[in-house]
N, C-alpha and C positions, 0 to 999 in steps of 0.2 A: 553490594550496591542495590541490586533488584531483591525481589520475596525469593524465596528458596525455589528450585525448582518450575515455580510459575505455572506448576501444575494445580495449586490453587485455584489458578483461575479459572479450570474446567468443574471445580468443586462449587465455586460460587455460581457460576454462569447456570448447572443446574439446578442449584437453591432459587437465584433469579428466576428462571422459568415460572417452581414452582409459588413462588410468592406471588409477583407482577403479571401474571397473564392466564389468571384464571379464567373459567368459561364464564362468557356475559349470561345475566338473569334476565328473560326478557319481562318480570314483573317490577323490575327496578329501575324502567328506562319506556321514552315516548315514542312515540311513531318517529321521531325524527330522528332519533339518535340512538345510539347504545354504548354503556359505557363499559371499561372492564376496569372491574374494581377491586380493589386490596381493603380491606376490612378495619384496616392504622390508616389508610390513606388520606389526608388531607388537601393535598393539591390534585388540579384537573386540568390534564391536558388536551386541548381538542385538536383533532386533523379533520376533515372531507369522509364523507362516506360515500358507499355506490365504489364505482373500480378504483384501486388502489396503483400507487406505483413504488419503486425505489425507493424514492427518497423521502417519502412522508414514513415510510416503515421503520429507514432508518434513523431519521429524525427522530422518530419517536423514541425510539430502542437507548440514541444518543442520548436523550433530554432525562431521562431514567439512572444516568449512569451519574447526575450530578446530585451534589449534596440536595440542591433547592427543590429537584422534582425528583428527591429517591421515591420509589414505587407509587407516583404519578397514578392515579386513573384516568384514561381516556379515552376522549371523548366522541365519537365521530358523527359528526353534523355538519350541515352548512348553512343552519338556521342561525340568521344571525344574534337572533334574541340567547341562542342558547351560546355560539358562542361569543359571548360581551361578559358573558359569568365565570368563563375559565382561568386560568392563571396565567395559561400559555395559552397558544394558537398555533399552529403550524401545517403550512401549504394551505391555506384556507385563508378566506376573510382580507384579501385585500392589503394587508396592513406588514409595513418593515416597522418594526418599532424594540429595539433589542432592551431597550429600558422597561416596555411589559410586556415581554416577551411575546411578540408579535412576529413569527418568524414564515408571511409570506413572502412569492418572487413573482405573481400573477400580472402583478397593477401594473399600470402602465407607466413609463418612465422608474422605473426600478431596472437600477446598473450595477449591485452590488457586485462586487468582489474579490476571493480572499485575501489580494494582497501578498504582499514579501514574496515578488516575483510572479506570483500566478495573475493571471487575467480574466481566467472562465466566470463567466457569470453564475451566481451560487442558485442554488435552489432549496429547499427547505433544509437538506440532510445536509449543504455545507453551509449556510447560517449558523445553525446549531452549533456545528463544530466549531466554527470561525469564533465565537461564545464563547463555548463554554470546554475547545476541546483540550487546552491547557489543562484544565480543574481533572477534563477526564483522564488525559497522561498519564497526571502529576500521579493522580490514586492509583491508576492500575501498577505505576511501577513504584509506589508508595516511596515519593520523590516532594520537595518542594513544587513547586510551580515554576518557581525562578531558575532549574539550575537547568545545567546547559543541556543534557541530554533529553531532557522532557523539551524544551524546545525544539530538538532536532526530531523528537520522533512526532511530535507536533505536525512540521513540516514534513516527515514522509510518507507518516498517514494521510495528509491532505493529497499528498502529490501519487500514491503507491494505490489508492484505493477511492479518498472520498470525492477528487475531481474526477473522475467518471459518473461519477452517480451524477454530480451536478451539469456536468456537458452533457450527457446522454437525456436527461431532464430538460434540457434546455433546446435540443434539436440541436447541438455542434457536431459537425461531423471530425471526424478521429482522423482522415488521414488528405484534406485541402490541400495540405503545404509538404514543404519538402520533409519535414522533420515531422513526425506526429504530434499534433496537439496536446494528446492527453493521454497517461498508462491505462489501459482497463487489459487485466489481469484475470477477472473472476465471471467476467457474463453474467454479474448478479442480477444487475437491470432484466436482464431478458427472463433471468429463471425468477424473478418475482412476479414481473409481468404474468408467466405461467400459473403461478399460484390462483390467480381469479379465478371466480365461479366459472365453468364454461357455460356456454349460449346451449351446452343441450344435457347439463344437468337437469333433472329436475329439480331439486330443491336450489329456489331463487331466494331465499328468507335469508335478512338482515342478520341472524345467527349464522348462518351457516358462512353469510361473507363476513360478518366479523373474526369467525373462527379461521380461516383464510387469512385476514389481515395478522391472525395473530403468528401464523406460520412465516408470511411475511417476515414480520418484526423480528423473530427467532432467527428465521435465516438471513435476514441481514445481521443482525447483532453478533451472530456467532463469528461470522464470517472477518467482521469490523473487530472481533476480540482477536479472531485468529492473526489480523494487520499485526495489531499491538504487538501480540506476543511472539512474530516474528522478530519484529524490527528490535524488542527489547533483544532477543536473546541470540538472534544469530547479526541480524544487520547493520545493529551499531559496534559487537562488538569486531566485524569486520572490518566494518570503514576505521576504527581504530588499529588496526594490524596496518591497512593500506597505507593510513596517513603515515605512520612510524616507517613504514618500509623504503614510501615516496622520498620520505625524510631523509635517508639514511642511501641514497642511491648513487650518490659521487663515492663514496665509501666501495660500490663494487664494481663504478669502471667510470675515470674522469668525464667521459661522453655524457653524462648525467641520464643515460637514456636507456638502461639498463634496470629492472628493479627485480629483487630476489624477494620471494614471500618467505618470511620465517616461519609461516607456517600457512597451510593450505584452509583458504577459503575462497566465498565468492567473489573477488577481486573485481569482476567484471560490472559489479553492480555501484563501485564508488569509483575507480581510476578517474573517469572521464571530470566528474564532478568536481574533485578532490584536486588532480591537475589545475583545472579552473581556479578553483578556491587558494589552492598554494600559488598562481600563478607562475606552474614548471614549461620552463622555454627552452629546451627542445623538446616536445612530449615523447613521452613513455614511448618507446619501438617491440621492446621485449617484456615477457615476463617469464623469471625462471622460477620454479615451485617442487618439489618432490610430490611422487604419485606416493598415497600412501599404503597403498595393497602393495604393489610392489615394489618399494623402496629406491626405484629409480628415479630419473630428474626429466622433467618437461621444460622447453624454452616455447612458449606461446608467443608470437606475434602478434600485438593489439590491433582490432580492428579501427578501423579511421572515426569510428562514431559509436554510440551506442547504440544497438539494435541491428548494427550492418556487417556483415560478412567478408567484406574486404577489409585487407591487414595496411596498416598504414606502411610497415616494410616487411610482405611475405618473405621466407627463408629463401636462398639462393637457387635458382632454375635446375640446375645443374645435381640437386640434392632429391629432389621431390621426386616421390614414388619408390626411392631408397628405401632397404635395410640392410641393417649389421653389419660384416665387413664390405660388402661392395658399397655402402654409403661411408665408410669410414673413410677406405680408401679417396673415394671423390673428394671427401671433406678435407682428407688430411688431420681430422682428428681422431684418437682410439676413445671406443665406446661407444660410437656411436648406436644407436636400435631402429630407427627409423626417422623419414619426414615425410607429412602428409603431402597427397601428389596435389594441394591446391597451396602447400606450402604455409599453412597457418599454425602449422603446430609439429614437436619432432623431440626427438629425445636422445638419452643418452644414460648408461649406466652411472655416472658418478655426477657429482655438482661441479665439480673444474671443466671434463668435458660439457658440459650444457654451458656454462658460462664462455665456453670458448667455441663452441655452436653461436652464440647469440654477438660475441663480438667479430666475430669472421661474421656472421651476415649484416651487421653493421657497416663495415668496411667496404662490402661487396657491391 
């Protein structure tokens, strides 16, 4: 279904470098701007020059990845005479206009955003996406646009990585409410922030912070590649194991509240989601999985939320800070190896013992 390996895409990501972000000439370019240019390049992208942040880098980096601005040169100004010449615009110039590609968030009364569940008000790097990040999906995992999995990694690239950029952009705080706002994952905001001239550099030249912005662009981009090639290659096919597992869970104890992994992944990243989405009533209490170093069986207790530490039903009082035969015996069942003394997790030699772990603390 994906490119082989997807190791490709560290292949191309270095060719991109070397093509799209050569060193700017400063005999090629005005007092007011500088541009970096590709030598085929016909379109010009402009952002803001002077200190940089997150999301114009990545914005930029994004707008590059599409057919309409492959290897883009641009632009950085805030003259407005230069940019009215450009193709695009982005973080600059006042203007939302996705039809010519006018992709500020500055102006006043501008409320975009993503949509399909999200709220966060967007800022240069998720317009962009919001655009055009279908078209980006579709190609990295050399997929239509329409088909379902590009739509999903669509939505967990926005939700995994590009709503941070845009709440942190926009001054939302991360953690107001009960439940956090928004994932940030990588601190990239902050470590781009880093990337500017410092105040006791001496070299303050337009070169040097262009060459800076280019770092920027690199390390956002990389980073935005790495999302992708996660989500293609471990995270969807996960939440596919879950869904089947979710599916198939009266199958391993009428309580419907039991689920066995056929096979070990990160489970904890779709249940909660996934629950929702199948609408499962009574939710998930256990999960049983094999450790795969050593061939024995784990019953986890799910935590009540995502992000939270407490199990919506811990394993039995009476069991925790056990092992081996003194926990068997308590238990009542053979095989037992241990249960953590907060009671979130405990094991057992064989997969009958763990599944008969996780229905004795069901009952209990």
């Amino acid at each position: 279904m994906y490119r082989s390996g997807f190791g490709l895409r560290l292949t191309f990501f270095q060719t991109f470098n070397s093509i799209i972000l050569p060193k700017s000439h400063s005999n090629s370019t005005s007092s007011t701007s500088r541009v970096f240019s590709s030598s085929f390049s016909t379109k010009r992208v402009g952002t803001h020059n002077g200190s940089f942040h997150c999301d114009e880098a990545l914005a930029c980096f994004l707008i590059r990845l599409t057919n309409k601005f492959s290897a883009a040169r641009i632009v950085r100004s805030r003259d407005p005479q230069v940019l009215d010449t450009l193709d695009a615009v982005l973080d600059v110039g006042g203007i939302y206009d996705p039809i010519r590609d006018r992709f500020d968030h500055h102006q006043k009364g501008f409320v975009e955003v993503f949509g399909l569940g999200f709220s966060t008000k967007l800022s240069s790097a998720g317009l962009v996406y919001k655009h055009y990040g279908l078209e980006i999906i579709a190609k990295e995992l050399r997929l239509e646009e329409g088909h379902r999995d590009v739509y999903r990694l669509y939505l967990a690239v926005y939700k995994n990585f590009v709503e941070a950029v845009d709440a942190i952009d926009n001054g939302l705080n991360q953690h107001d409410t009960h439940q956090p706002r928004y994932v940030d994952n990588t601190n990239l905001t902050s470590r781009i922030g880093r990337l500017n001239l410092d105040w006791v550099d001496p070299d303050q030249s337009e070169e040097r912070e262009n060459e800076a912005f280019q770092h920027a662009m690199t390390l956002a981009g990389s980073e935005f590649l790495e999302t992708v090639r996660f989500h293609a290659i471990s995270w969807l096919p996960a939440r596919s194991i879950v869904k089947e597992c979710l599916a198939a869970r009266q199958e391993i104890d009428s309580s419907g509240e039991i689920m066995v992994l056929t096979r070990s992944c990160p489970w904890k990243l779709h249940i909660f989601e996934l629950e929702e989405e199948m609408k499962i009533n009574p939710t998930i209490k256990y999960v049983i999985y094999q450790d795969e170093r050593s061939g024995k069986w784990r019953v986890q207790a799910v935590a009540i939320s995502a992000g939270k530490f407490e199990s919506r039903k811990p394993l039995p009082s009476p069991w925790r800070g056990l092992t081996d035969g003194e926990l068997s015996e308590v238990a009542g069942i053979p095989g037992c190896t241990f249960v953590h003394i907060s009671g979130f997790i405990g094991g057992n030699r064989s997969y009958e013992g763990a599944l008969d772990m996780a229905k004795t603390s069901l009952m209990a």
